[in-house]
N, C-alpha and C positions, 0 to 999 in steps of 0.2 A: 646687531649681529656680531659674532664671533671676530670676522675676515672681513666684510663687506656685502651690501646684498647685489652687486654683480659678480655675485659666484663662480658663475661660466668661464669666464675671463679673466678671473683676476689674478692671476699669476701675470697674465701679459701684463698686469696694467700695474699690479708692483711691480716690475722690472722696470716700465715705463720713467715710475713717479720717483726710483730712485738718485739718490744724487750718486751718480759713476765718479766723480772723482775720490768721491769719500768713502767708496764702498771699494775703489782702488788700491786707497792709502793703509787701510784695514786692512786687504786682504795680503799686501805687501809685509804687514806687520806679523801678521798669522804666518806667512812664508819662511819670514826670519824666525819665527818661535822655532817653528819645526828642526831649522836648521840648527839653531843654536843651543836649544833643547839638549839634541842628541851628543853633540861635541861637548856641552857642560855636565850631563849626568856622566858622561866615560870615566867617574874618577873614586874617588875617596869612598863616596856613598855607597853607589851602585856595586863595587867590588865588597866591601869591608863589611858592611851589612847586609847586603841579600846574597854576596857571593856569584850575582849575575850583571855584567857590563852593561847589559841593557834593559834591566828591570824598569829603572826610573823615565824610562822614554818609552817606553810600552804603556805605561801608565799617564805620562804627558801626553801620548798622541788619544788614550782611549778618552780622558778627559778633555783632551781639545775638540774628538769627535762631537763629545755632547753637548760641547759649548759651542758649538756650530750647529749645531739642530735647535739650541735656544734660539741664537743670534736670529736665524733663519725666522724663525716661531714670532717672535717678539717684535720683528723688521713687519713679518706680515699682518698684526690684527691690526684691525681698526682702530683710528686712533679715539673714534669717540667712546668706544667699548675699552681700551686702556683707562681713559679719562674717568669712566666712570664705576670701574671695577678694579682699579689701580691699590684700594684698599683691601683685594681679596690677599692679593700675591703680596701687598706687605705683611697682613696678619699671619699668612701660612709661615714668612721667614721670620715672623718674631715668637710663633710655635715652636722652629725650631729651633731658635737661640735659647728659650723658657724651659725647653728639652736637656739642653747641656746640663743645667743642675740636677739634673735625675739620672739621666743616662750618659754624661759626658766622659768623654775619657780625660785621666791627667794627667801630662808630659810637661817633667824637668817642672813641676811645680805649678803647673798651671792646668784649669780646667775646659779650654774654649772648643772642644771637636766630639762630634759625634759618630759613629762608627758602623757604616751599615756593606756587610760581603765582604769587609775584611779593608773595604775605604774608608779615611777617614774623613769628616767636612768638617770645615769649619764655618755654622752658620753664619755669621758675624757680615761672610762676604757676602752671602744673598739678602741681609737686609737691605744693605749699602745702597744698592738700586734701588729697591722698591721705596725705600724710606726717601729718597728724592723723588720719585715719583710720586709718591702718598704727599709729600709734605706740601709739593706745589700744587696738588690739586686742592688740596684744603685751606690754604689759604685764600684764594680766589675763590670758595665757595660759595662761602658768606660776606654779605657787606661790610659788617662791623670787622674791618682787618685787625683791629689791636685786639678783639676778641682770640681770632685767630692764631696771632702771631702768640700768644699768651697756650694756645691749644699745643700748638706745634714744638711752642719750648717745654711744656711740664711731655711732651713725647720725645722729643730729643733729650733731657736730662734722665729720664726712667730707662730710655736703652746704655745711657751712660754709667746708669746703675748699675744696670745689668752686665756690661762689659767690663767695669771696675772690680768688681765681683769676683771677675774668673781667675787672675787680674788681667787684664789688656787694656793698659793706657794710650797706649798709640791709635787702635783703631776710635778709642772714646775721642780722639781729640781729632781726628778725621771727620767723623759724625757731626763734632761740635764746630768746626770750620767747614764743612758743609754747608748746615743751618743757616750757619753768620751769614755765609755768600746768597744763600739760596731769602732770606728774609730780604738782606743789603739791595739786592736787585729789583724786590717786589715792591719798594717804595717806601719803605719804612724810614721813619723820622730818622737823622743823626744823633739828637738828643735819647732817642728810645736805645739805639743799638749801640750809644755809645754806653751806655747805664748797665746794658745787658750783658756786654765785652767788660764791664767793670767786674759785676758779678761771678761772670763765668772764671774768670781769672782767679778771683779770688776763692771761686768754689772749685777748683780745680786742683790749686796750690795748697789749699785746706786738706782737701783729700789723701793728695800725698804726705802732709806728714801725720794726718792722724792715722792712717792706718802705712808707717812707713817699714812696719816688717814685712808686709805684705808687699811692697814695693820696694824695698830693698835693692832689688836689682838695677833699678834706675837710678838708684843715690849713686849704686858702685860704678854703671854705666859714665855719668855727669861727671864723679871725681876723677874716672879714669880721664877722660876728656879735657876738665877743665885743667888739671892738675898737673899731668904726668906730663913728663917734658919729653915723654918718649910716645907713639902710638900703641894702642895695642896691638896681638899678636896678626887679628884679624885682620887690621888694618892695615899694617904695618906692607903682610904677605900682597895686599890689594892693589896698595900704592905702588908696590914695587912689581906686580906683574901688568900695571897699566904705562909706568918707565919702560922695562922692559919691550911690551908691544910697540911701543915708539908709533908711526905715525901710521905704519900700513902693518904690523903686527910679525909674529914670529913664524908664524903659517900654522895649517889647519893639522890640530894634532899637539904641536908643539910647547902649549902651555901647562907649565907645572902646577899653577894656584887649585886648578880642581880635584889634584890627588893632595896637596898638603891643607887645606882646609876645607874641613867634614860639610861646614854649610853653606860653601861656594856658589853651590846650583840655585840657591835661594836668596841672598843677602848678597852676594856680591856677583852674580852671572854676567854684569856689565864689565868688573875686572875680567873675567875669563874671556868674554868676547873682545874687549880692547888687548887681552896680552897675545892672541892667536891670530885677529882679523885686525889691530891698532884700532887708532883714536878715530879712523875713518869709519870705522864701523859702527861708533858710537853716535859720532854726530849725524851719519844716515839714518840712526833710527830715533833719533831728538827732531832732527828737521819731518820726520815721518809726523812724528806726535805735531809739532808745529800746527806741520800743515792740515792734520786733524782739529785741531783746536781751531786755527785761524777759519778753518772754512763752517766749523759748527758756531763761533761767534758769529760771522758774518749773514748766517741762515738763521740764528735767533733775533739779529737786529731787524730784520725783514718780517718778523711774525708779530701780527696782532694777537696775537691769544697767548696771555699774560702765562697760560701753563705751560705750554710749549718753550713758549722763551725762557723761564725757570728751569721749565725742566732739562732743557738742554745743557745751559751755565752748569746747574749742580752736578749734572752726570760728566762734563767732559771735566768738573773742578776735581771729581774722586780721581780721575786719570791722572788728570797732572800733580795732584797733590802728592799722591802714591809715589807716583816718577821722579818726583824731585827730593820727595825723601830719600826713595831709595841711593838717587844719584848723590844725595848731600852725603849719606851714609859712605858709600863706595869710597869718595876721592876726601873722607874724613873731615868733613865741614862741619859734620852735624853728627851725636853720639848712636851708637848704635841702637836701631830698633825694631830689629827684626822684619821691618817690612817689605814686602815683592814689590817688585818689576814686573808690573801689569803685561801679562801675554807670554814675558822672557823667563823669569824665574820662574823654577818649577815650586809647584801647589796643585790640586786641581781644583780646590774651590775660587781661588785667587783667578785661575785662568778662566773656570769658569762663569764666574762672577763679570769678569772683564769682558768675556763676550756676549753677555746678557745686557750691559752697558753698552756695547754697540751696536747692538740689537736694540737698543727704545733709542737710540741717538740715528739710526739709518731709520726708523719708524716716525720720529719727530719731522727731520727734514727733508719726508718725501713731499713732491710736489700733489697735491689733490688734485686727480683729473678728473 
């Protein structure tokens, strides 16, 4: 069944089986979105393009609505009806990735978003879940796991195709560190993954220069990076409005970086909140993710059922993987790539993709009563 077959009751009895510290720590996360949201669209964007201050947070909160009616959706089925119907809701979001080349639209050179009332998505982020979900339950299927793990990679390189394609390197190499984590965990030989890690390297590194007009961007991104003995401008503005915030920040309102660069709200929103609320502000929402992460490991090492404990790893891995690019991006560790800040940066497939991720992560580690 859909929910459970104790229909009558089962609201009480999800509320019951939920784990409250982690539906706490979430909901803490979702509290800051809102806030941070509003204080990081008041700038460059919101004015200069739509001409209205609060356009981009009208549309943050309508999308964070819906990504809490997933969260909500996704926390409540069944887990043995996810388990076994976990392949409907990946094919539906790899329809609409198969969609982009027909009907995509294409900004600044790239084809990856589809466009439906005037919003635009970008499927890429709804595969992202399902495709952790799909992948751990397919492995555990069948007995023959090297069958499997052979299943899972020609599915994992075919979306990589696909994302190559539009071009979007970043999210294909998301997917393909996913994979790694989500095989790595299910028991697969060292000699197997270390062959496959040989591979992918090399099919990865291949890709980029045969088709390097097409990725162009990335070669200018790496030279700017490795080269330049100065940062970019992006960068540059980033570094100096997270100096600036100093430890407790300049106060709310106060920060200049979201009216001088265009893509603040999205690539750099953790500059904006360290330069107005400081460096305090950052590491409350780092130790936030922590203590998500620590408490979703701690409930996977606890679970006999080889899907659940995959499934959990892969899904809390897209969180912090994202997180940590975004933060290596921010404070210039790591070249820029365009990627969000799960919840913080505004997107609304990003945000809501991130709460359909904690929606099957509050659905894995309820308690079965």
């Amino acid at each position: 069944m859909l929910f459970s077959r104790y229909s009558s009751n089962y609201f009480a009895l999800w509320w019951r089986s939920l784990d409250k510290p982690l539906l706490l720590a979430i909901c803490i996360l979702l509290l800051g979105s809102i806030v941070f949201s509003y204080l990081s669209t008041l700038g460059f964007a919101s004015n200069k393009i739509f001409n209205d201050s609060t356009i981009l947070f009208k549309k943050h909160i309508s999308f964070m609505i819906i990504g809490f009616f997933l969260l909500i959706f996704f926390s409540l089925l069944n887990d043995l009806f996810l388990k076994k119907n976990c392949y409907i809701f990946f094919f539906v979001s790899l329809i609409l990735l198969l969609a982009v080349y027909f009907f995509g639209i294409e900004v600044k050179g790239a084809k990856r978003w589809l466009e439906f009332f005037g919003y635009r998505i970008q499927p890429v982020e709804f595969v992202k879940p399902f495709f952790v979900i799909y992948i751990s339950s397919f492995i555990f299927k069948h007995d023959v796991k090297n069958i499997n793990y052979l299943t899972t990679g020609i599915i994992t390189f075919f979306l990589i195709f696909l994302l190559i394609s539009q071009p979007d390197y970043s999210q294909s190499l998301i997917i393909l560190f996913t994979w790694f984590i989500i095989i790595f965990i299910s028991g697969i030989s060292f000699l197997l993954i270390f062959l496959i890690s040989i591979f992918s390297i090399i099919f990865m590194i291949t890709i980029l220069f045969l088709f390097k007009e097409k990725f162009i961007y990335i070669f200018n991104r790496l030279d700017l990076w490795f080269n330049s003995t100065e940062t970019n401008f992006q960068s540059e503005k980033a570094l100096n409005a997270i100096k600036n915030g100093g430890f407790f920040g300049q106060g709310i309102g106060e920060g200049n970086l979201k009216y001088s660069v265009p893509e603040a709200h999205t690539d750099y929103v953790l500059a904006i909140i360290a330069e107005e609320f400081g460096i305090i502000a950052i590491f409350l929402i780092i130790l936030a993710l922590l203590f998500i992460a620590i408490r979703v490991f701690s409930n996977s090492q606890k679970m006999t059922d080889n899907f659940k404990k995959t499934s959990l790893i892969g899904l809390i891995s897209l969180i912090l993987l994202q997180s940590l690019i975004n933060l290596g991006v921010t404070i210039n560790i790591l070249p820029t790539t365009g990627m969000t800040f799960p919840l913080f940066s505004y997107g609304g497939s990003s945000l809501i993709s991130s709460l359909i991720i904690y929606g099957l992560i509050l659905n894995l580690t309820r308690k079965r009563l």
